[in-house]
Every structure is written in structure tokens, then in C-alpha cells.
C-alpha positions in Angstrom: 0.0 0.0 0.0 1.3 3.5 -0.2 3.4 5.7 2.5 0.2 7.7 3.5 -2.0 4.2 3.5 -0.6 3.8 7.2 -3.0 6.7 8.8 -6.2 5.2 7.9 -7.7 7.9 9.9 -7.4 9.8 6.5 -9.1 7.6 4.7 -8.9 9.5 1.4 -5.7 9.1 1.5 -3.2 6.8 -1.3 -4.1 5.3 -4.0 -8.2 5.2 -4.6 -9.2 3.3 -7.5 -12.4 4.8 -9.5 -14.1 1.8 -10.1 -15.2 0.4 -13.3 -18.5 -1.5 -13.2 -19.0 -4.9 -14.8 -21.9 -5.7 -17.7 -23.5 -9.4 -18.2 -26.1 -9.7 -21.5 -28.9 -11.0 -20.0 -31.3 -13.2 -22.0 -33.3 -10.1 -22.7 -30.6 -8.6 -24.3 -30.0 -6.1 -21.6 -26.7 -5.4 -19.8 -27.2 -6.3 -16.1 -24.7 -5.7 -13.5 -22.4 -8.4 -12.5 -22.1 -7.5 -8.9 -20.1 -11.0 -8.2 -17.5 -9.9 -10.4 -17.6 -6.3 -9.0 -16.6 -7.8 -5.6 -14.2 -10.0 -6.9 -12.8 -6.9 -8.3 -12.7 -4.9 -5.6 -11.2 -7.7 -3.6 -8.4 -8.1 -6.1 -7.3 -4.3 -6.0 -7.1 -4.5 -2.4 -4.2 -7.9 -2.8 -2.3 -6.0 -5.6 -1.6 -2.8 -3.0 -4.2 -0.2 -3.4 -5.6 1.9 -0.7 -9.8 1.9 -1.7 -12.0 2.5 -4.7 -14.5 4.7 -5.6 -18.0 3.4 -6.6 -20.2 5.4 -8.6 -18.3 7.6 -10.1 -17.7 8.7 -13.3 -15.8 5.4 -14.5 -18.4 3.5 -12.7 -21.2 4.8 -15.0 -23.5 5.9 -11.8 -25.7 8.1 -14.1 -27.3 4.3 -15.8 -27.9 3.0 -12.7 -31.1 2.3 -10.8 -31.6 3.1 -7.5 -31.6 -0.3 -6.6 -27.9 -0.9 -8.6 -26.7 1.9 -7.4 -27.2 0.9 -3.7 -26.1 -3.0 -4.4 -22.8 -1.4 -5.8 -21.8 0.3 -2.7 -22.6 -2.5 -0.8 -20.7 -5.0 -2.6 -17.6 -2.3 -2.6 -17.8 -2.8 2.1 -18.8 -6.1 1.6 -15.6 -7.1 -0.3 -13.2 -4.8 1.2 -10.7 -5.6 3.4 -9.8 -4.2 7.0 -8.1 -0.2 6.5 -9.4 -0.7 2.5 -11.6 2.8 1.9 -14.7 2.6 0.3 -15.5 6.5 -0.6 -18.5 5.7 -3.4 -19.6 9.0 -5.5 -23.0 10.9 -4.2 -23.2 13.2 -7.6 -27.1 13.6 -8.2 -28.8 16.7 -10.2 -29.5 18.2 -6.1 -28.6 18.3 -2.6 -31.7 16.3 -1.5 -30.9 13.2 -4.3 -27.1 13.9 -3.0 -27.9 13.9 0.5 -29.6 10.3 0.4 -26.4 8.8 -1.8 -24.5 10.4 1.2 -27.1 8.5 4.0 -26.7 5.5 2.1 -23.0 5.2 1.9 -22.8 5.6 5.7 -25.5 3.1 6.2 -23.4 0.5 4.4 -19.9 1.3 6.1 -18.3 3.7 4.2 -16.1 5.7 5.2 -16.1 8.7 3.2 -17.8 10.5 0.1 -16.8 11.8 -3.2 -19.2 15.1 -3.8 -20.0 17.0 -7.2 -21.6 20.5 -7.2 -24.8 19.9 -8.4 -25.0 18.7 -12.0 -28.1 19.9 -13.4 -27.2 23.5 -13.9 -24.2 26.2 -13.9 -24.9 26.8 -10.4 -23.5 30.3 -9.0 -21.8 30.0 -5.6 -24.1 30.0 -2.9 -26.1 27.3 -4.2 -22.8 25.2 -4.1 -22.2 26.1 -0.9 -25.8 25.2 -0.1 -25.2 21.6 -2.2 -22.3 20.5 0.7 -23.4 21.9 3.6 -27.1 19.5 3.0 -24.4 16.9 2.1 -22.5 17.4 4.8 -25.3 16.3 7.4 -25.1 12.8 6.2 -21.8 13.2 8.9 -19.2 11.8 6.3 -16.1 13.3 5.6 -16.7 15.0 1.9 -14.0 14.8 -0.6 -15.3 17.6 -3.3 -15.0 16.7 -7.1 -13.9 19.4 -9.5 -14.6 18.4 -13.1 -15.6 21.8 -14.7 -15.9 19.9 -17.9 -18.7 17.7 -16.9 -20.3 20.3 -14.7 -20.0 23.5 -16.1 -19.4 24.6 -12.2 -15.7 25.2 -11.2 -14.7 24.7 -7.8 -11.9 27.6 -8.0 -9.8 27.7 -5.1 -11.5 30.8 -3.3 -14.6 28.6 -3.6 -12.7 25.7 -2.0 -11.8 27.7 0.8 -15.0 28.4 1.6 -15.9 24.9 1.4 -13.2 24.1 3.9 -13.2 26.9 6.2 -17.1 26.4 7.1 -15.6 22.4 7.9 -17.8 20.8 4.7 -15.0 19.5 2.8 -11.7 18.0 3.6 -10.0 16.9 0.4 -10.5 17.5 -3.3 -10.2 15.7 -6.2 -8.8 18.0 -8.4 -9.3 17.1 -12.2 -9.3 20.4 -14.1 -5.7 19.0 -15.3 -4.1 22.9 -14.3 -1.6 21.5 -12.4 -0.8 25.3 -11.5 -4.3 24.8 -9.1 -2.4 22.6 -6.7 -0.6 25.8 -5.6 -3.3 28.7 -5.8 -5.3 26.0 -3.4 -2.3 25.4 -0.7 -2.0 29.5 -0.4 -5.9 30.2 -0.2 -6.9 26.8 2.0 -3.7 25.9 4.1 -4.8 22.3 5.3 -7.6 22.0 2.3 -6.1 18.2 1.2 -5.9 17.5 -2.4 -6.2 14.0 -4.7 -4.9 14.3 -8.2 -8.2 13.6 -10.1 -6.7 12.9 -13.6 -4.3 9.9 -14.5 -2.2 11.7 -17.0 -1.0 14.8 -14.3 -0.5 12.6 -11.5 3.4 13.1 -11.3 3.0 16.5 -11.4 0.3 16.4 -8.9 2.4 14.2 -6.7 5.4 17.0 -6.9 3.1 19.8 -6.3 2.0 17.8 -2.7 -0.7 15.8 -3.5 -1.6 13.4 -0.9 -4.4 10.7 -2.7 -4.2 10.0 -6.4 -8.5 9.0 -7.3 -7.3 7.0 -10.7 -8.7 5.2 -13.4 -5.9 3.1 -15.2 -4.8 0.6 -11.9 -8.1 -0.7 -13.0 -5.5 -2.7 -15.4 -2.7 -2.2 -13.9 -2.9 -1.3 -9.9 0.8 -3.0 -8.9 2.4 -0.6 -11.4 -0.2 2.1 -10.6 0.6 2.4 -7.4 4.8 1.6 -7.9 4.4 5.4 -10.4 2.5 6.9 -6.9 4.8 5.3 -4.0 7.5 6.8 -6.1 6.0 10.8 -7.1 4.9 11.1 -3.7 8.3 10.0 -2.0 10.1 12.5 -4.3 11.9 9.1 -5.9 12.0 10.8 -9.7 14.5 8.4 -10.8 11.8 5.5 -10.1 8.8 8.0 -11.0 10.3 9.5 -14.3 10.8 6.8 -16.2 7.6 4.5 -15.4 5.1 8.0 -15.9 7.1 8.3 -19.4 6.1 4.7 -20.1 2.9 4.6 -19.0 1.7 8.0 -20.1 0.2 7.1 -23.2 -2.3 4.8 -21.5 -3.0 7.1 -18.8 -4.0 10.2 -21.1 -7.0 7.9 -22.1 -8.3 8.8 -18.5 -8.6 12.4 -20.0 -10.6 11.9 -22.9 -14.1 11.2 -23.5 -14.2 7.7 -24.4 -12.4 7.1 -21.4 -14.9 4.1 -19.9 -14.5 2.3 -22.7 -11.0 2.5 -22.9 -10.0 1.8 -19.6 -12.5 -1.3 -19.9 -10.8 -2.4 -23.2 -7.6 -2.0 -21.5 -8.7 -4.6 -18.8 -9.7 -7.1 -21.2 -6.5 -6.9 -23.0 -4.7 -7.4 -19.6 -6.7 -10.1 -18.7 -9.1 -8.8 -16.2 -13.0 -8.1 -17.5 -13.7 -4.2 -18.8 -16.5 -5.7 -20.5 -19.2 -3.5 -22.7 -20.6 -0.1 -21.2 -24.2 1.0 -21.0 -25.7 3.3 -23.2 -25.1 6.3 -23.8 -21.5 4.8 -24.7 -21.1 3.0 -27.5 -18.0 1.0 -28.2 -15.0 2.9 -29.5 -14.5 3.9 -33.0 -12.6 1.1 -35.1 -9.5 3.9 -35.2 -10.3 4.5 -31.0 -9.6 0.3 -30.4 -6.9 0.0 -32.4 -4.2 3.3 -30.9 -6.1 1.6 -27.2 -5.1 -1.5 -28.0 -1.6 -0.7 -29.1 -1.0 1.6 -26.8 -2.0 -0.9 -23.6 -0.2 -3.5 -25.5 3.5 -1.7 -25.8 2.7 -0.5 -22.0 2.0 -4.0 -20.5 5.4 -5.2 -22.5 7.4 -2.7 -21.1 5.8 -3.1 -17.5 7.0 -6.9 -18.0 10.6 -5.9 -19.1 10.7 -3.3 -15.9 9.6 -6.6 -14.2 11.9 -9.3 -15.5 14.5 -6.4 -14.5 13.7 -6.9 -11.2 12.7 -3.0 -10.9 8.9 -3.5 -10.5 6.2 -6.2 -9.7 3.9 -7.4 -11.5 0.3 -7.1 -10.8 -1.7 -10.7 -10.4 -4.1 -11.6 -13.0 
């Protein structure tokens, strides 16, 4: 596990993997979640050194759930993790009352922390985000705040942040505007404001600027190597980080893009876990799209396996 996994009291801390979801054709035709491989998953991440996942975010396609998935996800994440594994499942909803129940949920099943949008309906002016956490907020979890400005048209600017912070709503964020320049403006305006590198493809730079949880995508695949790049930014070990973020940089800008469910889930298939197909909505990538995602996971996987039979890093289990 990583150098900050050992104060679980900071549970938002290390390595938190954001969840893929499995799909199983049912004999309708429809996808149906596979909540037995879900656990299985979850289990797995947790042997091969990562600190938690994140259900329900993004990655985990939360906005094609039903209630009733939605919940059994969650559950399946506490049911399978292990002792000091975090379980911080995503409460995004289109209001604080929708938000608020996610939130009551997740404590109700054992989490241990929640991963908050602004609300996602419209381009909300300030007060009405402040309004969205501090509802959140009475569900008594600690709230990691989720700044994606590109889903949500709301940016959680670091002034905003400190106001978060200082009235006690929030105590990390997951910062995925990819400015790495933010990192700093938020350390001068909210001293003690913690923050999770939200992208996969700035988390070395992230890690330099004092990052202290990377919320990824791509150990989905590949969490032994994942979390061999994080150990290493976050220790200040360049030699180590350098060269595996130069190698594995071409799979981790995929986390950036919009087709990045799919990818990551094509990714997994070609390294031998299940991605499997993604709910509509998304439709499977472009012919051009699988191809450069298959190549590039491919030429990443062989060089992780060199590094390996170097004795420099290990391998993750299959």
C-alpha cells in the first residue's frame, strides 16, 4: 500500500481506484450488472496494493444506474473490502436532497467517506454550491469535493474551495481540471484543504506539487504498477517515477478523454481482467479509437513486463 496508507484515519488518502463496473447480457438482451464480479474486483485491488476504490463515479457509470444498482454497488464495494481498505462511493445527483440520500446510504453501508460533485443539473453560482455540501454534509461523512468543470460546467476555483473548507464541509478534493498550477493557488488560499490528483495523466505532477491521494482510473488494469508510479512521485523518488510516468503516459492520457470508460475497460480485457461492454449512452470505441487503445495498452504492458523481469517492479496478479 502506499506511504500515506498507514493513517487510515485519513481515509482518502493513497491510492483510490475509481471503479469500473462490470456488464453481463442477459437473455433479454440487456446489460445487467455483475455484482459478483464487482466484488471480486474490488477484492483483487485491495491484494495488488491499493488503498480503496471509488464506486459510482464517473468510471463507474452511476448516471445508468437504478436506485436499486446503485445501492447493491456500494454495498458489494464494504462487503468485499478488506480491513483499513476505503470505500468513498460518488454521491453526484442533479440536487442536494438526491445527494444527500447517496450520502445517507454510503454511511448506512460502512463507508467511510464521500466523493461530492456540485450539483449537476445547472451552472450553479456559488451560494447554491455552498448550499449543495453543507445538505451533504449532514449525512456526517467526511466529503472529498469533485472538481470536473468539464462535466459540470461549475468550477470549484480555489477561493470557492476555501469556503468549502473553512465552514468544515470539505476536507480533500479531487482535483481534475488537469491545471496542475491549481495545486498551488489551493495550498495558499486553504492551508490544510487536502488534495487528490483527479486525472491519471498529471499525477506526477500532482504528486510534486504535494498531493496526498491519487483517485485514478488506469490501476483498474494495472494497480501493482499504478501504485509503484504513486509510491514513487509522492516519496520525491524521480529516478523510479520518471521513467515508469514516461512509459505509462500514453495509457493514462486515455483517462482524460471522453471515451475514457470504454477505454480503460478495453484496457482490462487486454490485460486479462473483465472491462467488458458499457451502457448506453457509450457505444464501443470507433474502429481507429480500439486499435491506438489497444496498441498503446499492449506496448505498455510489455514494457511493465521488461521493468519486471528487471527486477525494478512487480507485477500485478491476474
Amino acid at each position: 500500500m502506499s506511504p500515506s496508507s498507514t493513517n487510515r484515519s485519513q481515509p482518502w488518502h493513497g491510492v483510490l481506484v475509481a471503479t469500473t463496473l462490470p456488464f453481463r447480457e442477459a437473455e433479454t438482451g440487456a446489460l445487467e450488472v455483475d455484482l459478483e464480479n464487482y466484488g471480486r474486483h474490488v477484492a483483487w485491488l485491495a491484494e495488488n496494493g491499493c488503498d480503496g476504490v471509488a464506486p459510482n463515479g464517473s468510471l463507474g457509470e452511476y448516471q445508468n444506474l437504478s436506485d436499486a444498482e446503485r445501492a447493491a454497488v456500494v454495498e458489494t464495494a464494504v462487503a468485499h473490502a478488506p480491513k483499513g481498505f476505503t470505500v468513498m462511493p460518488g454521491v453526484a445527483a442533479y440536487g442536494a436532497h438526491q445527494a444527500r440520500h447517496w450520502a445517507d446510504q454510503a454511511a448506512e453501508a460502512g463507508a467511510q467517506a464521500v466523493m461530492l460533485l456540485p450539483p449537476n443539473t445547472y451552472r450553479a453560482e456559488p451560494r447554491a454550491v455552498v448550499d449543495h455540501y453543507r445538505e451533504v454534509a449532514k449525512a456526517g461523512l467526511p466529503i472529498c469535493a469533485y472538481n470536473n468543470p468539464i462535466d459540470t460546467k461549475v468550477d470549484l476555483v480555489p477561493e470557492l474551495l476555501a469556503e468549502l473548507y473553512n465552514e468544515g464541509l470539505i476536507v480533500a478534493v479531487k482535483e481534475f481540471t488537469g491545471d496542475v498550477r491549481r495545486s498551488y493557488q489551493i495550498a495558499e488560499v486553504a492551508p490544510g484543504l487536502e488534495i487528490m490528483v483527479g486525472s491519471d495523466d498529471v499525477l506526477l505532477e500532482g504528486a510534486i506539487a504535494g498531493a496526498v491521494g491519487w483517485l485514478s482510473g488506469y490501476p483498474n488494469a494495472i494497480p501493482r504498477e499504478t501504485v509503484a508510479l504513486y509510491n514513487a512521485a509522492v516519496s520525491g523518488d524521480l529516478e523510479t517515477a520518471v521513467p515508469l510516468y514516461r512509459i505509462m503516459h500514453r495509457l493514462l492520457r486515455w483517462d482524460s478523454k471522453t471515451e475514457f470508460v470504454q477505454s480503460i475497460k478495453l484496457s482490462m480485457d487486454i490485460a486479462g481482467r473483465y472491462g467488458g461492454p458499457s451502457r448506453a449512452p457509450r457505444l464501443p470505441l470507433r474502429a481507429d479509437q480500439h486499435e491506438q487503445v489497444t496498441a498503446d495498452t499492449e506496448w505498455v504492458l510489455a514494457e511493465l513486463a521488461r521493468l519486471a523481469d528487471e527486477g525494478k517492479i512487480e507485477r500485478s496478479s491476474r
